[in-house]
C-alpha positions, 0 to 999 in steps of 0.5 A: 588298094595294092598290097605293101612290100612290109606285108609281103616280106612278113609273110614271106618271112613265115613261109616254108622252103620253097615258096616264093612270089610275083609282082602282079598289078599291086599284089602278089602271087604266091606259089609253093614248088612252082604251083600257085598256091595263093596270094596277098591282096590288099594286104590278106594272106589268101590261099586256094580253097582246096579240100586240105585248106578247108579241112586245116582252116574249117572257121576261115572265111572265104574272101575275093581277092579282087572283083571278078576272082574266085572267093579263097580262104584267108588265113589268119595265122600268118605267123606260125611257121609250122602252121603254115609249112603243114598247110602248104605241103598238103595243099600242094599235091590237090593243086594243077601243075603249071601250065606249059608255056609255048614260044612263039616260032619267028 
């Protein structure tokens, strides 16, 4: 089941500045300052299940965004806005940079 675009444009509608997010095969990417934070499936709020995460979110469960993903964390608190900008900015500096895309040379 993909996720539809009335979930995804209430979740956006509760995410801090700088969140933005990608089409991706009936789902969603989410990324915070251009770093993937998360992503909705099926119509779930996931995050990336980093030590801040867990410490903010300690009852939440862990979920599979699709078969064959790493688990991540659901968040159920969707519409708190000052929830979720604290979450985010302290998730932020525990996730990788993005990596560097490469042209290909004709």
């Amino acid at each position: 089941m993909a996720s539809t675009k009335q979930y995804l444009n209430y979740i956006l509608e509760n995410l801090p500045l700088g969140a933005s997010h990608r089409a991706m095969m009936g789902e969603y990417i989410l990324y915070y300052k251009e770093k993937v934070i998360g992503g909705i499936y099926d119509d779930r709020f996931l995050i990336k299940p980093t030590k801040s995460a867990k410490a903010l979110m300690p009852n939440a469960a862990y979920e599979l965004p699709y078969e064959g993903a790493k688990e991540m964390l659901l968040i159920e608190e969707t519409d708190n806005r000052e929830f979720l900008a604290r979450l985010f900015d302290a998730v932020y500096p525990e996730l990788p940079m993005p990596k560097k895309k490469h042209r290909k040379e004709d």
